[in-house]
C-alpha positions in Angstrom: 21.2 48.3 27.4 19.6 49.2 31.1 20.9 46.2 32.6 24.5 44.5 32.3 24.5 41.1 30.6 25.6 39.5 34.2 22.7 40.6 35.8 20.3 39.8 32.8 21.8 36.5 32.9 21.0 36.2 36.8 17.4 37.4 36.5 16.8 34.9 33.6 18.6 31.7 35.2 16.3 32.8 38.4 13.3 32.6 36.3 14.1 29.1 34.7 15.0 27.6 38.1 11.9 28.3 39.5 9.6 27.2 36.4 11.3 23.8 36.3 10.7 23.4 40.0 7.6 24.1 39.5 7.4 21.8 37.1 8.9 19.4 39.4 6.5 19.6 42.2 3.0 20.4 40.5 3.6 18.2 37.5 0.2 16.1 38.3 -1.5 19.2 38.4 -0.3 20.9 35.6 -1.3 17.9 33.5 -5.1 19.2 32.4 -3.6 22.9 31.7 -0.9 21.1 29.7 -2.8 19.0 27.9 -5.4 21.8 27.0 -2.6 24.9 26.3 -1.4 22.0 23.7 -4.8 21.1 22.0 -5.3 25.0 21.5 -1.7 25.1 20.1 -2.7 22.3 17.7 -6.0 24.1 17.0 -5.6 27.8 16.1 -4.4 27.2 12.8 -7.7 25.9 12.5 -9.5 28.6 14.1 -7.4 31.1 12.0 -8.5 29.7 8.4 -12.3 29.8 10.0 -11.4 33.4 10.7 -10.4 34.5 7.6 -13.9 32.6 6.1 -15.3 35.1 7.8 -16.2 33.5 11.3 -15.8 35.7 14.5 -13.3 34.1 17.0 -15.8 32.9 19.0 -17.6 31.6 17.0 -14.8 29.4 14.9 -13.8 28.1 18.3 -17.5 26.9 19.0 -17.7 25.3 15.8 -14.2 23.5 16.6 -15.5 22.3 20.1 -18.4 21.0 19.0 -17.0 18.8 16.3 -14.4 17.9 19.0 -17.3 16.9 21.1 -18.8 14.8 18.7 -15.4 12.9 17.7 -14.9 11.8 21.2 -18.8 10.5 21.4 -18.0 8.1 18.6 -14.5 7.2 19.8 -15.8 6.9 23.6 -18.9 4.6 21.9 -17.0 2.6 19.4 -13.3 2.8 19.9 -12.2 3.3 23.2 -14.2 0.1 24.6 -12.8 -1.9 21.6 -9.3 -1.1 22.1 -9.4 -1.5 26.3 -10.8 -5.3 25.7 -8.5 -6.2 22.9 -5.5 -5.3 24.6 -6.5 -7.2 28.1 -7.1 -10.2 25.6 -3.4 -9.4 23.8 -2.2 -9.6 27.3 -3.9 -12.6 28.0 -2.6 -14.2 25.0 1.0 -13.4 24.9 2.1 -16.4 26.8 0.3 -18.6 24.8 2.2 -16.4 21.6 5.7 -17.0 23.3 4.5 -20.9 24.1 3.8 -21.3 20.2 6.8 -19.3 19.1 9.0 -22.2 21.4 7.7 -24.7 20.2 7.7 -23.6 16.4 11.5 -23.0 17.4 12.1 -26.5 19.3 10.4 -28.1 15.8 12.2 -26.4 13.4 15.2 -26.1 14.9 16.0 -28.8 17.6 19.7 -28.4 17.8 19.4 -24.8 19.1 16.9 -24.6 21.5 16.5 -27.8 23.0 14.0 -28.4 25.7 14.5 -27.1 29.2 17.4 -24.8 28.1 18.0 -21.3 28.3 16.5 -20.0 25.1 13.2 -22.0 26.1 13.1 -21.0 30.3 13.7 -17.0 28.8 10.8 -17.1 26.5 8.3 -18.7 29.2 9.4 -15.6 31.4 9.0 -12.9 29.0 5.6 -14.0 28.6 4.9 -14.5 31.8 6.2 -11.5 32.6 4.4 -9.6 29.5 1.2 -11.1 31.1 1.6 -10.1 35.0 3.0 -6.7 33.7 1.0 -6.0 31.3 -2.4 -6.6 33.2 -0.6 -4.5 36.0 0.0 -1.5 33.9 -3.9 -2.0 32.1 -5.3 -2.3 35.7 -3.5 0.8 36.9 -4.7 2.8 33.7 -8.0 1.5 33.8 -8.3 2.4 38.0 -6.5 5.9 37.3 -9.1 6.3 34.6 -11.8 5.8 37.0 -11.6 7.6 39.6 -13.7 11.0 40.2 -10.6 13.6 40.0 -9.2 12.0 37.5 -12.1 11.9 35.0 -13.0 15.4 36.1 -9.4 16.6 35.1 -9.2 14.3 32.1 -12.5 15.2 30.6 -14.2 18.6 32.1 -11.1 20.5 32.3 -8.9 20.2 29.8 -11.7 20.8 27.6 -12.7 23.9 29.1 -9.0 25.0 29.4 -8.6 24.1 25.6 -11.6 26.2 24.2 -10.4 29.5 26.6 -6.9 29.2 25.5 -8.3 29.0 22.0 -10.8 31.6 22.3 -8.0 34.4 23.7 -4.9 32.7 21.8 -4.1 35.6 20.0 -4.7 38.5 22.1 -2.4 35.9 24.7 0.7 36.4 22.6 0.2 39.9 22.1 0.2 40.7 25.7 3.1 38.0 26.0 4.6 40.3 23.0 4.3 43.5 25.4 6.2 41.6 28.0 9.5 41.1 26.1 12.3 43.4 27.3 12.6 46.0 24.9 16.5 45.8 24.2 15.8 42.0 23.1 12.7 41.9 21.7 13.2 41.9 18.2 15.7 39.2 18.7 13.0 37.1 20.9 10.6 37.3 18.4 13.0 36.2 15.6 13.4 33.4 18.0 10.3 32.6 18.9 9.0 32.6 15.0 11.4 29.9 14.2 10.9 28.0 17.6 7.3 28.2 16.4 7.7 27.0 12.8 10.2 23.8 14.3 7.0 22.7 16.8 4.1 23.7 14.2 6.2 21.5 12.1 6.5 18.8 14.3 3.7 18.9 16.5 1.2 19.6 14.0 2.5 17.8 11.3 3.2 14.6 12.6 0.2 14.5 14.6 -1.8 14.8 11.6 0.5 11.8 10.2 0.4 9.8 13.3 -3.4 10.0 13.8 -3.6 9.0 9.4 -1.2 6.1 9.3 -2.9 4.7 13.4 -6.4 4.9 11.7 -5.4 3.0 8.4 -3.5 0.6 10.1 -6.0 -0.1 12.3 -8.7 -0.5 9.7 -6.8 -2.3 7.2 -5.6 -5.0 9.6 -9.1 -5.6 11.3 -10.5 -5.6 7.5 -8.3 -8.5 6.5 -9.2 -10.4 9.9 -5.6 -9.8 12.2 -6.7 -10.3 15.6 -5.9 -7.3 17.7 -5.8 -5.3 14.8 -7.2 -2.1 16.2 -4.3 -2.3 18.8 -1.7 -2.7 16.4 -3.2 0.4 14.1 -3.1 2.3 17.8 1.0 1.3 18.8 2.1 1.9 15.4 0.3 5.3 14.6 1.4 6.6 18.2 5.0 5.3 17.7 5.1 7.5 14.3 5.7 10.4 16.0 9.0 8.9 16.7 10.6 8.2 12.8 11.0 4.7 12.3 10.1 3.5 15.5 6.3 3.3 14.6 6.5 1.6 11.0 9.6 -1.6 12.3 7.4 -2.0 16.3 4.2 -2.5 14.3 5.1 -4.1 11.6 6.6 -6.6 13.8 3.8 -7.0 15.8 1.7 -7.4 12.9 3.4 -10.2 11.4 4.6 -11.8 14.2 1.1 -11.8 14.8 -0.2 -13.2 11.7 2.2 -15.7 11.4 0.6 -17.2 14.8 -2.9 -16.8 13.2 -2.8 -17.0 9.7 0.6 -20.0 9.9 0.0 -22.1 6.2 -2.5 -19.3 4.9 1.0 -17.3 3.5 -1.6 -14.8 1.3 -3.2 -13.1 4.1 0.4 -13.0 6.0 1.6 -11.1 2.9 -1.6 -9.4 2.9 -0.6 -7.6 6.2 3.1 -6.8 5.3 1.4 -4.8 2.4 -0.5 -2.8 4.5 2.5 -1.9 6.3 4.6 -1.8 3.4 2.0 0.7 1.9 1.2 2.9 4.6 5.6 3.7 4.6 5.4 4.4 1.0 2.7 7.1 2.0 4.1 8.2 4.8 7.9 8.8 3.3 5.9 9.8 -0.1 2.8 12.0 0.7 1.8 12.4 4.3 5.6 13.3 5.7 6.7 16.0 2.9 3.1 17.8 2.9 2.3 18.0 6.4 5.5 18.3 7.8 8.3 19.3 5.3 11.7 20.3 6.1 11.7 23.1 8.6 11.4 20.4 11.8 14.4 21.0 12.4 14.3 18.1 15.5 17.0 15.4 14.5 15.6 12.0 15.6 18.3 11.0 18.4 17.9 14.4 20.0 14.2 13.4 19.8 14.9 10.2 22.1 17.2 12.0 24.2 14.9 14.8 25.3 11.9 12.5 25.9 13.7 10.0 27.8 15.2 12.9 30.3 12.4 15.0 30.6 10.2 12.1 31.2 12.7 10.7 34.0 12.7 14.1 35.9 9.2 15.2 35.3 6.7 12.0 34.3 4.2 12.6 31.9 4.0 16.4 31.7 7.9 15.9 30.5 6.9 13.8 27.5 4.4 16.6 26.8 7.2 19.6 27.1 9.6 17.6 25.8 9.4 18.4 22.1 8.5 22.0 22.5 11.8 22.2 24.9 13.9 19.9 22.1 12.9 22.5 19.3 13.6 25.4 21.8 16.9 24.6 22.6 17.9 23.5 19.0 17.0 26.8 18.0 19.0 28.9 20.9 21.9 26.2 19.9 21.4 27.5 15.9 21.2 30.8 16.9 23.9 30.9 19.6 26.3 29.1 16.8 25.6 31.7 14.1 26.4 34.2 16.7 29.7 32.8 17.8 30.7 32.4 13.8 29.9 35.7 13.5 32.1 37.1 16.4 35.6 37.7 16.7 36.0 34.9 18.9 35.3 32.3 16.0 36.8 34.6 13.1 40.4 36.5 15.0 42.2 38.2 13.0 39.8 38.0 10.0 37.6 40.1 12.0 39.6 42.7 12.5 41.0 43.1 8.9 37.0 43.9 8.4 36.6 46.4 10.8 39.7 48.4 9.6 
């Protein structure tokens, strides 16, 4: 080895410091290059099986953009607008939802929330507070949307960065395959492999679910009439990517929601459990086991726990590192345990008996 391990370790915690304060400070405008490293990450798998059909590189990845082009034209022209108006009209409505939900309470039960107690005065503030925050939050996306640099980095450069990153993915991680010290690189790449196959897993798998279950929800529940259906199909297929958080927040929404809407009519309110009822059985069934299996690897609490920190300390481009960092470090932790079971440290005298 050229270099002691202290000094190694010195050159290395050197290097990390200064990517996470970069990280810190140039967050915002790391976002597009972010966003378009992961759509190319997402998207050479499919650039690879167009290879091996015997496309050129470039010409797989113009194929890839321009049916990426045309799927945003139809979702900027159909969905997009759709979704904006029905959730400023959700917002809109949720005091009325909470007014409905008092009174159902204060009729059915009149011995537990009376009028003018505390049960009553709470709901009236969460939904006026679901209302003035809620149209806060829309406004400041909708504004932060519409400005000039932001649409410029939302939509002209992570595009472009996306399709360069794709074009010269490979010949990236062969250079980056160059770089690795040569003492450690056969371990690195062991590393990285299985660091790869955790996020591929993840990322790519439960994308793929995500974007399934958000699109049959949404279609299923604006097909049997549920008002702000396509916003419910959008919360729960984003939520997916977290287990169980997706299926139990919209599935309460939903039927909280037809309850309000379809109160009396108890077939179409059992109608819209089904479709949530359904889409589970596929997802725990079909879509889960095929497109992600069992190599995630990424336990669901230390899921949470890594997006919740990483977006505290570094806003949205922490969510979007988060589960690349999660899978990284669970698979240094599964390596750096095998390695201490493996040493005499872990094994005393056991170990020495062996080497006798």
């Amino acid at each position: 080895m050229a270099l002691p391990v202290r000094e190694q370790v010195t050159y290395w915690g050197i290097a990390t410091a200064v990517f996470l304060v970069v990280l810190w400070y140039l967050g915002d405008v790391l976002l597009p290059f972010v966003l378009g490293g992961a759509i190319a990450y997402f998207l050479d798998p499919v650039a690879d099986r167009l290879e091996r059909a015997g496309l050129t590189r470039g010409a797989a990845t113009g194929l890839i953009a321009i049916v990426a082009v045309v799927i945003f034209v139809v979702l900027a022209l159909l969905v997009i607008p759709t979704l904006i108006r029905q959730t400023a009209e959700l917002i809109e409505t949720a005091p009325e939802l909470f007014a409905q939900l008092r009174d159902f309470l204060v009729t059915r039960f009149p011995d537990i929330v009376v009028p003018d107690s505390q049960i009553r005065q709470t709901m009236d503030e969460i939904g006026q507070t679901v209302q003035s925050r809620g149209a806060e939050l829309l406004n400041t996306v909708l504004t932060s949307l519409g400005s000039f640099i932001n649409v410029v980095l939302l939509f002209v450069i992570v595009p472009v960065v996306a399709v360069y990153l794709l074009l010269d993915w490979d010949r990236m991680v062969a250079e980056i395959d160059r770089l690795l010290p040569r003492d450690h690189a056969p371990t690195i790449r062991k590393l990285a492999g299985e660091i790869d196959a955790s996020m591929s897993g993840f990322l790519r798998g439960m994308g793929t679910v995500c974007v399934i279950l958000g699109t049959y929800y949404a279609v299923a529940l604006m097909a049997v009439g549920l008002n702000f259906g396509l916003v419910v199909g959008f919360v729960a297929g984003i939520l997916t990517f977290i287990p169980y958080v997706g299926a139990i927040v919209g599935g309460v929404l939903a039927i909280g929601l037809a309850l309000f809407q379809f109160w009396g009519d108890w077939l179409w309110i059992v109608l819209v459990a089904a479709i949530f009822q359904v889409g589970q059985l596929v997802e725990g069934n079909v879509l889960t086991p095929r497109l992600v299996g069992d190599s995630v690897g990424l336990h669901p609490v230390w899921l949470l726990l890594a997006l919740s920190v990483f977006g505290s300390l570094f806003g949205f481009v922490g969510l979007l590192v988060a589960v690349p960092v999660a899978a990284a470090l669970g698979v240094i932790a599964r390596f750096v345990v095998r390695q201490y079971r493996a040493s005499r440290l872990y094994r005393g005298l056991e170990a020495l008996d062996d080497e006798k």
